[in-house]
C-alpha positions as CSV (number, residue, x, y, z in Angstrom):
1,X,-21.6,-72.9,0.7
2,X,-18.2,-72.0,-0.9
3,X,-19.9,-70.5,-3.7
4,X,-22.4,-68.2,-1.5
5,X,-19.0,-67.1,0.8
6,X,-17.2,-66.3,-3.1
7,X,-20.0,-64.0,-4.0
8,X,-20.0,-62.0,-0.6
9,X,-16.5,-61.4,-0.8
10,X,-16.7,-60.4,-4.4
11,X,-19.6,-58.2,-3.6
12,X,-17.4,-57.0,-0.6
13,X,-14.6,-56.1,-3.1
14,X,-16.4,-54.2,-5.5
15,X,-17.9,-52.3,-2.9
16,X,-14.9,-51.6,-1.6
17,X,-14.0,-50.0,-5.2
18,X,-16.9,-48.2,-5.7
19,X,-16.5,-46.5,-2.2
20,X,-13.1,-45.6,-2.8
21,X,-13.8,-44.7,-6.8
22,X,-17.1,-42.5,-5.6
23,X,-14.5,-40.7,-3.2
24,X,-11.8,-40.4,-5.8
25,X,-14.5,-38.4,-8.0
26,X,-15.6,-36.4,-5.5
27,X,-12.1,-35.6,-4.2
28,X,-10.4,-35.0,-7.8
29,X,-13.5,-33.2,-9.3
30,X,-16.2,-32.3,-7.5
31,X,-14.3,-30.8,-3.6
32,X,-12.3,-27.6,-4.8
33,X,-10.3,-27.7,-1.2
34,X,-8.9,-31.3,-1.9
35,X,-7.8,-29.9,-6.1
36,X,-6.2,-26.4,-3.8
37,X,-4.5,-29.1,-1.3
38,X,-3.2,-31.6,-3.7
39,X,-2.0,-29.3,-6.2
40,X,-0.2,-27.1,-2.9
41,X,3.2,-28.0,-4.1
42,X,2.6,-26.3,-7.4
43,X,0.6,-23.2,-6.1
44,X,2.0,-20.3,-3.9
45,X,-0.2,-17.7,-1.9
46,X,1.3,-14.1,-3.1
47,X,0.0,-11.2,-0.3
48,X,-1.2,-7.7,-2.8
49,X,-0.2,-5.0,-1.0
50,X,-2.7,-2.0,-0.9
51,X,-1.6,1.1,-2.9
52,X,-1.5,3.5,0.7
53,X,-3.4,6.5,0.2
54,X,-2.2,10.0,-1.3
55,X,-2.1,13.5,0.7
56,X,-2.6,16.5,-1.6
57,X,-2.3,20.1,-0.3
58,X,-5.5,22.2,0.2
59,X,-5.4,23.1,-3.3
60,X,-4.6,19.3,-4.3
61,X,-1.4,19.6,-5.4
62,X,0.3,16.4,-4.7
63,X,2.5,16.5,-1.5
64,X,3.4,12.4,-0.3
65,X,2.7,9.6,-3.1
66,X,3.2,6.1,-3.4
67,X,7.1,4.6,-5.7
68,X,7.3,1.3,-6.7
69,X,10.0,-0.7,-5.3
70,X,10.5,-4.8,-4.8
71,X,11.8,-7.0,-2.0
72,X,13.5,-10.1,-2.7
73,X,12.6,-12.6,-0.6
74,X,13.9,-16.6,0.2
75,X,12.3,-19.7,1.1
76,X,14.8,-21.3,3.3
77,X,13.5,-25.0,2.2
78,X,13.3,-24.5,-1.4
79,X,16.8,-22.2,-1.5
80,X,19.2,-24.7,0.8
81,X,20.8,-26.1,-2.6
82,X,20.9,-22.6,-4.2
83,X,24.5,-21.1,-5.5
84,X,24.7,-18.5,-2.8
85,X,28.1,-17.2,-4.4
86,X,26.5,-16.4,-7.7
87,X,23.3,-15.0,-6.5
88,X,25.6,-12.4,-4.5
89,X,27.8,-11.5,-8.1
90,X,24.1,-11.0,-9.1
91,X,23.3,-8.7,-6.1
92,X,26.2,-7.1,-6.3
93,X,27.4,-7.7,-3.4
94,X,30.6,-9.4,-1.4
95,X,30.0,-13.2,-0.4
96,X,31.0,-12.3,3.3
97,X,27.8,-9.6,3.2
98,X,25.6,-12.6,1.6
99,X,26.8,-14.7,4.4
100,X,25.8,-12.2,6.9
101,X,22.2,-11.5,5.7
102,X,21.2,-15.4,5.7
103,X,22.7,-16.1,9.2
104,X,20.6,-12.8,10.0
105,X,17.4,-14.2,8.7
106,X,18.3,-18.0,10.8
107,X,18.4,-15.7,14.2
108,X,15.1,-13.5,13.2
109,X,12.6,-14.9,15.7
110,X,10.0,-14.8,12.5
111,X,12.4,-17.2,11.1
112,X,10.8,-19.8,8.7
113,X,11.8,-23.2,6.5
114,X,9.0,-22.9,4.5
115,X,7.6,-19.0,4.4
116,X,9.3,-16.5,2.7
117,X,11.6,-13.8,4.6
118,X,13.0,-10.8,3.2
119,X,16.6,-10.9,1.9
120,X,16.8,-7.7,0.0
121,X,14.7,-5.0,0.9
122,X,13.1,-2.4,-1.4
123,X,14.9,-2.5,-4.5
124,X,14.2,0.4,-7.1
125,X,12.6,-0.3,-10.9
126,X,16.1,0.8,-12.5
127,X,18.0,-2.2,-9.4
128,X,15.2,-4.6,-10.1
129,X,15.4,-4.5,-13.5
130,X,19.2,-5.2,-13.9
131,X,18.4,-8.5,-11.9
132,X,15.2,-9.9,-13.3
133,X,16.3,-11.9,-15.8
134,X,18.6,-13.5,-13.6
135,X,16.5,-14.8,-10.7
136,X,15.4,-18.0,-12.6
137,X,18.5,-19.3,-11.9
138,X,18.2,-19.5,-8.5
139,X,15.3,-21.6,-6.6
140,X,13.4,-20.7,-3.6
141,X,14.2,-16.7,-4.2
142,X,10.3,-15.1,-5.4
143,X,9.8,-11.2,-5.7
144,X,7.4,-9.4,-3.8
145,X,6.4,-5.7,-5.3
146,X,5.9,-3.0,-2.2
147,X,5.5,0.8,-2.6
148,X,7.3,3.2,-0.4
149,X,6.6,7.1,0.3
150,X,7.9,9.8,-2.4
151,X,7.9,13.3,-1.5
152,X,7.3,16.1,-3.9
153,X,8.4,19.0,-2.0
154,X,11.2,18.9,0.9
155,X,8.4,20.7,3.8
156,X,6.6,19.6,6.3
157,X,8.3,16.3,7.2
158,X,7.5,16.7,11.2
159,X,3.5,17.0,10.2
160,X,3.2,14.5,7.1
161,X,5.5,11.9,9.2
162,X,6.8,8.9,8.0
163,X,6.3,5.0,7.8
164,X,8.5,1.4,9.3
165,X,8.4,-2.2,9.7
166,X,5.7,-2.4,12.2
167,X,7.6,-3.5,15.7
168,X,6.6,-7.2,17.7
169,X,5.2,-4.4,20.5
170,X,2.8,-3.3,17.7
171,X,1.9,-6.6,16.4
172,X,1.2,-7.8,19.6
173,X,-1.1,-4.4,20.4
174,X,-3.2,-5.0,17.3
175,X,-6.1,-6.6,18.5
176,X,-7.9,-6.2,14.5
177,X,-5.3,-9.2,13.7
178,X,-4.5,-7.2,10.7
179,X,-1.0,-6.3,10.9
180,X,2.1,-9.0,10.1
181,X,5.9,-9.2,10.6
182,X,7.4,-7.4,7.8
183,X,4.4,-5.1,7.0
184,X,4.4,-1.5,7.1
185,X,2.5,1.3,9.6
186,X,2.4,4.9,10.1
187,X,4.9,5.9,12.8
188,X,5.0,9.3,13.2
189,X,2.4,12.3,12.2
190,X,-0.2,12.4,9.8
191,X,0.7,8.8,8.5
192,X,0.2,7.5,12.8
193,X,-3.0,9.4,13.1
194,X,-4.5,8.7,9.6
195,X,-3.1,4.8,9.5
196,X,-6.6,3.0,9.3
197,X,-7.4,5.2,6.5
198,X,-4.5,5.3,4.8
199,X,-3.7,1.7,4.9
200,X,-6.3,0.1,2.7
201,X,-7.0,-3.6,2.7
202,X,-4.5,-6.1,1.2
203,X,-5.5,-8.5,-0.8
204,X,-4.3,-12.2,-1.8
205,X,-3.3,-14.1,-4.9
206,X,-2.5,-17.4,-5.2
207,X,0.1,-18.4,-8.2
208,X,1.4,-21.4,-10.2
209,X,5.0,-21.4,-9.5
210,X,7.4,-23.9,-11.6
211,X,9.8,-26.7,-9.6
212,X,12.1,-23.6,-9.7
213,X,9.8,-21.1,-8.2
214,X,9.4,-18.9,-11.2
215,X,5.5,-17.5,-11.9
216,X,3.6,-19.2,-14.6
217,X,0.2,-17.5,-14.2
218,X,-2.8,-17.7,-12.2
219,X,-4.1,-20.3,-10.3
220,X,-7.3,-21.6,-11.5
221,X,-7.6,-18.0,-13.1
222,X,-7.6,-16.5,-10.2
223,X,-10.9,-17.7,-8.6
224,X,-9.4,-17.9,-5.3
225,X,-8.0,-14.0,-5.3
226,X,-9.0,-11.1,-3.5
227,X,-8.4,-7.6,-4.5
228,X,-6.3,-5.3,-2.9
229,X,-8.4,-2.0,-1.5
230,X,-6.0,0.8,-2.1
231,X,-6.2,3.9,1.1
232,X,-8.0,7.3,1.0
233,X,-5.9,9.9,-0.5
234,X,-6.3,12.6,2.4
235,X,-6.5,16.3,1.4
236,X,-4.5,18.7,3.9
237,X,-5.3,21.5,4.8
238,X,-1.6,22.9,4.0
239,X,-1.1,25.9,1.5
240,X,1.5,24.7,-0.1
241,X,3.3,28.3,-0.9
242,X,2.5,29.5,2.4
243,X,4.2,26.7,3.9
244,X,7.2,26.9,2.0
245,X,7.9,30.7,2.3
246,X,7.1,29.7,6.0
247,X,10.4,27.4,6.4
248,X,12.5,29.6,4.1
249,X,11.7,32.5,6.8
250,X,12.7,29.9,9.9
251,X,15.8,28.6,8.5
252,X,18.3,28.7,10.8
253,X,16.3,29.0,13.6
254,X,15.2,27.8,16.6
255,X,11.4,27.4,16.8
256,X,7.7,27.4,15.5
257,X,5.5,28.8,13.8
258,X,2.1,28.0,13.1
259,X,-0.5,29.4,10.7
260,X,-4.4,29.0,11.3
261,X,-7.4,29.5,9.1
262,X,-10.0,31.2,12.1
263,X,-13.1,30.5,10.7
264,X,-12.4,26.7,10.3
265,X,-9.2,25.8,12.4
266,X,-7.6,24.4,9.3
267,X,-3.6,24.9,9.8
268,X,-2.1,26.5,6.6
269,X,1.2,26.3,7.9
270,X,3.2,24.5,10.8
271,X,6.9,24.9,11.0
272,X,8.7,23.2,13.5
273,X,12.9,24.4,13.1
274,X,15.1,23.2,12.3
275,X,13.2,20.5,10.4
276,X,14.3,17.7,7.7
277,X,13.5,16.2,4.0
278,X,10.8,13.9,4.1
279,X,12.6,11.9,2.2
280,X,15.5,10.9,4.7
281,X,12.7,9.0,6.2
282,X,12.1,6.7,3.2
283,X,13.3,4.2,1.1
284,X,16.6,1.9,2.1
285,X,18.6,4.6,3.9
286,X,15.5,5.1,6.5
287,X,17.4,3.1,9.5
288,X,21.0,5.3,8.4
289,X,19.4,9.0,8.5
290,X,17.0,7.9,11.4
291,X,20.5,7.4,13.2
292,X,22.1,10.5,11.8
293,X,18.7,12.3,12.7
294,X,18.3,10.8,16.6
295,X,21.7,12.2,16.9
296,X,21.6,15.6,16.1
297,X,21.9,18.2,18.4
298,X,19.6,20.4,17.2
299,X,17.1,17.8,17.6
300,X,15.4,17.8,13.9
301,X,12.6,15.2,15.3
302,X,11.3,17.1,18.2
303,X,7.9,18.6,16.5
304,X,7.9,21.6,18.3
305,X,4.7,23.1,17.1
306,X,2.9,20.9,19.6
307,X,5.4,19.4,21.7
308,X,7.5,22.3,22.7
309,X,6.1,24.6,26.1
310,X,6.9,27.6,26.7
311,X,6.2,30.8,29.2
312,X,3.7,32.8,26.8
313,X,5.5,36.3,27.3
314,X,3.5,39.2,26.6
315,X,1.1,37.7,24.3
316,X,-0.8,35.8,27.2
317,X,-2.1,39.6,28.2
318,X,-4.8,39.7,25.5
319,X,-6.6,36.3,27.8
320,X,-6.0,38.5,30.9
321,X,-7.5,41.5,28.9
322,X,-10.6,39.4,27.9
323,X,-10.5,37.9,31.4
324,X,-10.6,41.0,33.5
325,X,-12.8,42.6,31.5
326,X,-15.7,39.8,31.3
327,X,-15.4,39.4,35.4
328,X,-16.0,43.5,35.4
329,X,-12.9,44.1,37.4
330,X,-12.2,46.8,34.8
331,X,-14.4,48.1,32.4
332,X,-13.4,49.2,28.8
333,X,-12.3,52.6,28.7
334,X,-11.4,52.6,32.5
335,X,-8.0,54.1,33.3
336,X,-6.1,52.9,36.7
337,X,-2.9,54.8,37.3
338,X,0.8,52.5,37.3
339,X,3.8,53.9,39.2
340,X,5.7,50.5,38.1
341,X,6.5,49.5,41.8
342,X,4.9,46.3,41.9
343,X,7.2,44.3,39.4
344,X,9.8,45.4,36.7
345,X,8.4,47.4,33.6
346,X,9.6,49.0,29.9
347,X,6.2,50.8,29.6
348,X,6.5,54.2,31.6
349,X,4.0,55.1,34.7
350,X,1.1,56.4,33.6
351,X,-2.9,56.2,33.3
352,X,-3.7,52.7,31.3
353,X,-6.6,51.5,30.0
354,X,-6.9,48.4,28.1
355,X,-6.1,49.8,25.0
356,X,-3.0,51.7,26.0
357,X,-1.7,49.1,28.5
358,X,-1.8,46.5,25.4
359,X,0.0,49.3,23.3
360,X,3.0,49.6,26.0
361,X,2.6,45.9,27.2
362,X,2.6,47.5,30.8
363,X,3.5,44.7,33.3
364,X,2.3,46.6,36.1
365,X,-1.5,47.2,34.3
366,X,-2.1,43.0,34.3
367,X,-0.4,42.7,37.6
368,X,-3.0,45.3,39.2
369,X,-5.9,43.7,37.1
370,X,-4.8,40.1,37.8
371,X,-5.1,40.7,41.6
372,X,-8.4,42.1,41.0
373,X,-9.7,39.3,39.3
374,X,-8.2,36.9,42.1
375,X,-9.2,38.8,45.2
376,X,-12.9,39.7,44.6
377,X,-14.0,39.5,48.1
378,X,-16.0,36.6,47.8
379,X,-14.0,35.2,51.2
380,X,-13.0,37.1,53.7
381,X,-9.7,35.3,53.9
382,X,-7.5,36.5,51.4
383,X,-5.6,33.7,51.8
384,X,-8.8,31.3,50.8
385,X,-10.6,34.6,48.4
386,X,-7.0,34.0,46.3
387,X,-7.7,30.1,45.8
388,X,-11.3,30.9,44.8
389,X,-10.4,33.0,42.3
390,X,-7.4,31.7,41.0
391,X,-9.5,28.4,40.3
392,X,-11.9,30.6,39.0
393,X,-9.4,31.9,36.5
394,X,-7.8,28.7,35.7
395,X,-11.6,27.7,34.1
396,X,-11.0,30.2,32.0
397,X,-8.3,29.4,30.8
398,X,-9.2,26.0,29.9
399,X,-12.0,27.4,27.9
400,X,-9.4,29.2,26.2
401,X,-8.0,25.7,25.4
402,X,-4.6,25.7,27.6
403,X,-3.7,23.1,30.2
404,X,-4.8,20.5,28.3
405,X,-4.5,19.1,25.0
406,X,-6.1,20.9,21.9
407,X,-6.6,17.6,20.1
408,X,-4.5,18.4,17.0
409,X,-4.5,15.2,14.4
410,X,-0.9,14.8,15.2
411,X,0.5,12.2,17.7
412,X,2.7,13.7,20.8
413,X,1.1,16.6,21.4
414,X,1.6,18.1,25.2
415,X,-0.7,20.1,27.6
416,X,0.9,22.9,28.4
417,X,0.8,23.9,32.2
418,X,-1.7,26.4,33.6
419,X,-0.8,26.3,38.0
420,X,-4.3,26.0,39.8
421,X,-4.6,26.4,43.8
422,X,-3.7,22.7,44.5
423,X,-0.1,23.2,43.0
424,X,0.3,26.2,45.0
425,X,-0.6,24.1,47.9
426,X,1.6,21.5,47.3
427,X,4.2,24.6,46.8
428,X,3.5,26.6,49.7
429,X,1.0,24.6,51.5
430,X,-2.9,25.1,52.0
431,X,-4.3,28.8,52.4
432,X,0.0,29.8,53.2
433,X,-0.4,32.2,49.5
434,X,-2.1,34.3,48.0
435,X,-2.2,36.9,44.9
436,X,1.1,38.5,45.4
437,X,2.5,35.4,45.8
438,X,1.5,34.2,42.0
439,X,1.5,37.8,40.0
440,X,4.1,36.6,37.6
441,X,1.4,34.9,35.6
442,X,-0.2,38.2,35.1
443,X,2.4,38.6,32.3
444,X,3.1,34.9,31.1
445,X,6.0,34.0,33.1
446,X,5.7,31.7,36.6
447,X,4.9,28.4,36.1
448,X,2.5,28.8,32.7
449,X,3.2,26.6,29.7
450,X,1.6,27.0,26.5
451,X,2.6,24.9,23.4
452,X,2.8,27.3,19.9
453,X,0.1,25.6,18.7
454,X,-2.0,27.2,21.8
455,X,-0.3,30.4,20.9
456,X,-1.6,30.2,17.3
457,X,-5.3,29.0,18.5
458,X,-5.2,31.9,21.2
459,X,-5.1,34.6,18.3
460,X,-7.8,32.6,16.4
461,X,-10.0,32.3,19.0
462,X,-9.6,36.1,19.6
463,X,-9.7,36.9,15.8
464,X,-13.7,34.6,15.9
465,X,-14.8,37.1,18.8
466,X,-14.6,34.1,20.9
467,X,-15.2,30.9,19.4
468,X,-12.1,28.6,17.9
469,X,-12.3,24.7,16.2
470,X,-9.6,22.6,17.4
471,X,-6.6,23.3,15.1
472,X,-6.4,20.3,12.4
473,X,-4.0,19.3,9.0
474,X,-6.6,16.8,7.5
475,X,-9.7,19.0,5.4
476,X,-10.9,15.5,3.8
477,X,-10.8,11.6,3.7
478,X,-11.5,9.8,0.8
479,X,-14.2,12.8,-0.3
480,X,-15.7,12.3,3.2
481,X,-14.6,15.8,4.6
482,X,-12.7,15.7,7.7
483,X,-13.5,14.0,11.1
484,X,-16.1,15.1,13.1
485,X,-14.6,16.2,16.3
486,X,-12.8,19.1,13.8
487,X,-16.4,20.4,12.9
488,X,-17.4,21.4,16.3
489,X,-17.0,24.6,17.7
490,X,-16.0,25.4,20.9
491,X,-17.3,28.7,23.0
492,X,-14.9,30.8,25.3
493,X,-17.8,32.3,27.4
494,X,-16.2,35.9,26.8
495,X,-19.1,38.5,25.4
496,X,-18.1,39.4,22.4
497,X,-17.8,43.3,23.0
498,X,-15.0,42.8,25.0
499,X,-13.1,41.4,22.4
500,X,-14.1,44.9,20.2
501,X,-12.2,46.3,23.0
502,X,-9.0,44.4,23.1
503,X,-8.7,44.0,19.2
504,X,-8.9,47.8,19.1
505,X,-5.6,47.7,21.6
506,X,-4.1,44.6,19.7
507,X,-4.1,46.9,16.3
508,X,-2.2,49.8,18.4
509,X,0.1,47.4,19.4
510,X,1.6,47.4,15.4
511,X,1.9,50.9,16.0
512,X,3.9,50.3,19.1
513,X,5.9,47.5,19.8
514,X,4.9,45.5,16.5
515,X,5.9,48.3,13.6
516,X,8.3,45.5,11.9
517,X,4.8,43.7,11.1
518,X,3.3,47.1,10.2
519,X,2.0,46.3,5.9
520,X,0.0,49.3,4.4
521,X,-3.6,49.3,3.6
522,X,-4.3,45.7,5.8
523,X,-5.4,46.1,9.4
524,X,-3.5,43.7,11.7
525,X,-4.4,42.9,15.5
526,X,-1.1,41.6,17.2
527,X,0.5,41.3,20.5
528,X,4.3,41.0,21.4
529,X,6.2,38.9,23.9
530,X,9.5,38.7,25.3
531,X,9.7,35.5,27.3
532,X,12.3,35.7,29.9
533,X,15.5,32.8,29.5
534,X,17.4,32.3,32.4
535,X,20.0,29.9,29.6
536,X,20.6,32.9,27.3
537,X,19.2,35.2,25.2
538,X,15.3,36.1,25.5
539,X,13.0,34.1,23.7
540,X,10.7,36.5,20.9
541,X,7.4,35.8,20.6
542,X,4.5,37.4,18.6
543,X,0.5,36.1,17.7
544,X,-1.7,37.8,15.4
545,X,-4.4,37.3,13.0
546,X,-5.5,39.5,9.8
547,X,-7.2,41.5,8.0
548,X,-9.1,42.8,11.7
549,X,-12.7,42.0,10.3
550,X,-13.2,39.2,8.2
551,X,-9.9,38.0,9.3
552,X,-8.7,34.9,6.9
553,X,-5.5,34.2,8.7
554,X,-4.1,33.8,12.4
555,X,-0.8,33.0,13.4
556,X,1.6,32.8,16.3
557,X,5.3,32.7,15.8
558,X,8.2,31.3,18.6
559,X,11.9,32.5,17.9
560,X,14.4,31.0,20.8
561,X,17.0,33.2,21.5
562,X,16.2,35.9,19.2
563,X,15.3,38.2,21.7
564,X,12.6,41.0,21.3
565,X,9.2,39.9,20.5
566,X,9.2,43.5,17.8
567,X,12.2,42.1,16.1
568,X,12.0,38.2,14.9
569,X,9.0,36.9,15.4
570,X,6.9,40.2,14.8
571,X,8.7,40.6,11.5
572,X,8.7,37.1,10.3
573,X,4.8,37.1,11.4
574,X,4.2,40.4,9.1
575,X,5.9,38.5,6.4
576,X,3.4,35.7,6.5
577,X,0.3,37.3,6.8
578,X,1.3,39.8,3.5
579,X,2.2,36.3,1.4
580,X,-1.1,34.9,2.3
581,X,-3.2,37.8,2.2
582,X,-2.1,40.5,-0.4
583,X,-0.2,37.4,-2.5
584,X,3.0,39.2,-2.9
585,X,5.8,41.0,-0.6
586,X,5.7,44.8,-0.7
587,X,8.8,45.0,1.7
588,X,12.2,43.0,0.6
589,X,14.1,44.9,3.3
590,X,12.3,43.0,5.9
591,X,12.5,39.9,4.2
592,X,15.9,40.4,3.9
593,X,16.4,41.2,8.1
594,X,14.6,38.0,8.2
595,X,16.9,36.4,6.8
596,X,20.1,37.5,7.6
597,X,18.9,36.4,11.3
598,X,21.1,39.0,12.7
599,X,18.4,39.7,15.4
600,X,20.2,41.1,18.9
601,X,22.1,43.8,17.1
C-alpha cells in the first residue's frame, strides 16, 4: 500500500515537471510575446518619425523642405541617479536653467517615470554633434531624431504656413487616434489644410539599449519594426519669380494682392503686407518670434488676401455692368443721359453707355442702372418691387462667388458681405425701403464686403467670359493632381456677349483712369476703385486680367491708404502683368514710383 501511494506521488512529481518544463519551452522558444516581454528591460520601443512631405513651386523649384534636428529626451526612472550638474556643463547651460527644465517636466500633466519627455528640444547637427560623445555618461537620457521646416526663399509665409506641438484641444479632437503629446501638426496655411497628406505615417522600432541606455542595435533584427511612410511632396501652384517681384512691389505697404491663372484658378501670386520669413516660424525660436509677431502692430499674421473685407470701390461696376445688361435694363450700346444729381461724381454729365460710363467710372450711370435693375415692376409696391429685385440681385452675386466663401485651400478664409432684403428689414423694417434707400452699392460702398481674393476671382471670372474655378495654391499631391473640388467649374449665368461688351469698356478704362498700367503692344481689361475711408486716406484699388483674348493672367491689387485706384494699385497691377507676360520690365520709372511709395503727392 505504501509502495502504490510512493509511485503516485512520484508520478505526480514528474508530471508536475514535465508540465512546467513543456511550458518553459514553449515560453523561452516557441511564444515570441513571452522572449519581447521577458527581455522588456533590455529592449526600448523608438517612434520613426515620417519625413513630412515637400512643396515645390509650379515649376518645382523647392520652396519648404524637411532639416534634421534631435530632441534629447529623459526617462525620469532610469535618470533619478544621474549627475544633473555635469549633464548641464555638457548642455551648456547654468545649473539653475537645468533645475528649471526638470521641475518643468514633474508639472507637465504628460508627465511620466517611465516614458520619455522631452528635455532639450530640436538641437541642430553642428549642437548635436558637440554632445554625442558625451551622452553615455549619463543614464536614462536617449535621443530622438525629428525634422523641422527649412525655407528656401523668405515669400509666402502667410500661404505655405507653419507647424507646432499639437495642443491637448487637438489631441482630444482627433478622433483617427493618430496624434500624441509632443508630435507635430500643421497650424496655419497650406501645412493645416494639406496635414493628412503631408504628415505621412510613423513608424516604430524597437532597440537593444545597454544598462546605461546607450543603443546596441536592433532588436531581433528588427522583425518587430515598422517603416516610416514619409508625406506627399505637394506641388504649388506659385510662380516663384512672380511671387517675389510681387512682395518687393508691396513692401511697405498695407494690403493684398493676388494673382490668378483664369483658365484654371491656380493662384501665381498672393501677397498679404506686410508679411514675415517663413523661417521665424521654425526651429527653437518659434515660441520667441511667435510673440514678437502676435505683437506687432502692423499685424504680420493677419492673411489678408482672404481674411481682410473691404467695400469693392469702383471695380464692383464691371458685376453691375454684366448684371444690368443680362436683366436687359440697358442694352449694349444704349446711352442714358447723367446730370450727376443723384449722388456725388468725378466723371462729368453726359450721355453713357456701358463702355463710356466704365471709361469715366460715372457713379451716377450704376446708380440709374442699379434702380433699374431693382424696380422692374414686377410689384406694384415699390416698397415690395425693391425687395424682389434686390434678392434678385443678391443671386447674382453669389453666382459671382461673393457673400460666401470661395473655398480657397487656406484655413480662415471670410465671406465677405453682400446685404439682401432681410438685412434691410432688420435695418429699416419690413417693406419701410426701397431703391433709393440702398444706391450706394451701385458703386461698391454701403454695406458690401468683398475679400481680395473675391476681387482677384471677379476679374477671372470676367477674363473666362463667365466661368471661374475656385481660386487654389496646391496644382498636385503626391503625382495625384490637385483635389477635386478645384477641377469643377462654376457658371455665372451671364451670356457671354455681354461680357464682349464690358471687356471692350474695361480696356478704355487703361486709357482713362488706368494709364499708370498702360504697357505697349499687350491689350489689358481693367477697372479702377477708390474705396472711400472714413479713418484716413482712401483706400486704391484696381482688378484686371491680360492679354484681352487668351488672357493667361488675372489679378486684383488692394493698397490701404494710398489713395487713387490710377496711382498704387493700377501701377503695381501693370507691373505684374508685364513680369508675367512679356518676362521683363519695359518701364523702370514706374517701378521706381512703386517703390518709392510716395503715392498722395
Amino acid at each position: 500500500m505504501n509502495e502504490d501511494r510512493r509511485i503516485i506521488v512520484q508520478l505526480l512529481i514528474a508530471g508536475v515537471a514535465l508540465l512546467f518544463a513543456g511550458k518553459l519551452l514553449f515560453i523561452q522558444v516557441l511564444d515570441d510575446d513571452y522572449k519581447l516581454a521577458a527581455q522588456n528591460n533590455v529592449m526600448k520601443k523608438f517612434i520613426d518619425y515620417p519625413l513630412r512631405g515637400m512643396m515645390t513651386s509650379r515649376d518645382g523649384e523647392l520652396l519648404v523642405v524637411n532639416n534634421p534636428v534631435y530632441d534629447i529626451t529623459v526617462v525620469a526612472k532610469e535618470f533619478r541617479n544621474s549627475d544633473t550638474l555635469a549633464l548641464a556643463k555638457v548642455m551648456g547651460i547654468e545649473m539653475e536653467e537645468m533645475r528649471e527644465k526638470l521641475a518643468k517636466l514633474k508639472k507637465a500633466r504628460s508627465f511620466s517615470w517611465v516614458k520619455p519627455q522631452v528635455l532639450f528640444k530640436q538641437l541642430s547637427p553642428e549642437e548635436f554633434a558637440k554632445i554625442e560623445v558625451y551622452l553615455d555618461d549619463f543614464s536614462g537620457i536617449y535621443v530622438s531624431p525629428r525634422t523641422v521646416r527649412g525655407y528656401q526663399y523668405p515669400y509666402s509665409a502667410n500661404s505655405l504656413g507653419y507647424i507646432g506641438e499639437i495642443t491637448d484641444r487637438q489631441i482630444k479632437r482627433d478622433t483617427t487616434n493618430y496624434y500624441k503629446a509632443g508630435d507635430y501638426i500643421g497650424r496655419n496655411g497650406i501645412e493645416s489644410t494639406y496635414e493628412e497628406h503631408l504628415r505621412g505615417q510613423r513608424g516604430i522600432s524597437f532597440k537593444m539599449v545597454n544598462v546605461r541606455g546607450i543603443v546596441k542595435g536592433s532588436f531581433q533584427d528588427g522583425e518587430y519594426d515598422t517603416l516610416s511612410v514619409p508625406g506627399n511632396n505637394l506641388t504649388t501652384t506659385l510662380d516663384l519669380d512672380l511671387q517675389a517681384y510681387a512682395e518687393k512691389l508691396m513692401e511697405g505697404k498695407i494690403g493684398s494682392l493676388v494673382a490668378i491663372e483664369p483658365s484654371s484658378g491656380e493662384i501665381l501670386a498672393i501677397v498679404s503686407a506686410p508679411d514675415y520669413d517663413p523661417s521665424l516660424l521654425s526651429g527653437r525660436s518659434f515660441g520667441k518670434n511667435m510673440g514678437v509677431l502676435q505683437k506687432d502692430s502692423l499685424k504680420p499674421l493677419f492673411n489678408r488676401p482672404i481674411m481682410a473685407a473691404y467695400p469693392p470701390g469702383s471695380i464692383f461696376k464691371v458685376l453691375q455692368s454684366l448684371v444690368a445688361l443680362q436683366e436687359g435694363v440697358i442694352a449694349p450700346g444704349e446711352f442714358i443721359y447723367c446730370d450727376n444729381k443723384l449722388i456725388g461724381d468725378h466723371a462729368p454729365p453726359g450721355r453713357y453707355d456701358t463702355r463710356r460710363a466704365l471709361k469715366y467710372s460715372s457713379n451716377n450711370f450704376y446708380v440709374k442702372v442699379f434702380r433699374e435693375v431693382l424696380n422692374q415692376r414686377v410689384d406694384d409696391n415699390t416698397f415690395v418691387d425693391s425687395r424682389l429685385g434686390l434678392d434678385k440681385w443678391v443671386t447674382y452675386m453669389s453666382r459671382f462667388g461673393l457673400g460666401s466663401k470661395l473655398g480657397i485651400d487656406l484655413p480662415g478664409e471670410k465671406s465677405g458681405f453682400i446685404p439682401n432684403s432681410a438685412f434691410y428689414d432688420r435695418y429699416y423694417g419690413r417693406n419701410r425701403w426701397k431703391a433709393s434707400n440702398v444706391h450706394s452699392l451701385a458703386i461698391g460702398q454701403g454695406e458690401i464686403l468683398v475679400t481680395p481674393i473675391q476681387m482677384a476671382n471677379m476679374a477671372a471670372l470676367v477674363a473666362n467670359r463667365g466661368y471661374f474655378y475656385t481660386p487654389h495654391l496646391i496644382k498636385d499631391i503626391g503625382g495625384q493632381g490637385p483635389l477635386e473640388k478645384y477641377l469643377e467649374k462654376h457658371e455665372t449665368g451671364i451670356q457671354s456677349q455681354y461680357f464682349d461688351e464690358v471687356i471692350a469698356g474695361m480696356e478704355e478704362v487703361i486709357q482713362g483712369t488706368a494709364t499708370r498700367a498702360y504697357i505697349k503692344d499687350l491689350p489689358i481689361a481693367g477697372k479702377t476703385g477708390t474705396v472711400q475711408n472714413p479713418h484716413g486716406p482712401d483706400h486704391s484699388v484696381f482688378m484686371a486680367f491680360a492679354p484681352v483674348e487668351q488672357p493667361q493672367i488675372a489679378i486684383s491689387v488692394y493698397v490701404e491708404n494710398a489713395g487713387w485706384g490710377g496711382r498704387a494699385a493700377t501701377a503695381i497691377a501693370g507691373l505684374m502683368l508685364e513680369k508675367y507676360v512679356k518676362g521683363e520690365i519695359s518701364r523702370p520709372y514706374m517701378e521706381k514710383y512703386v517703390l518709392k511709395g510716395d503715392f498722395l503727392y
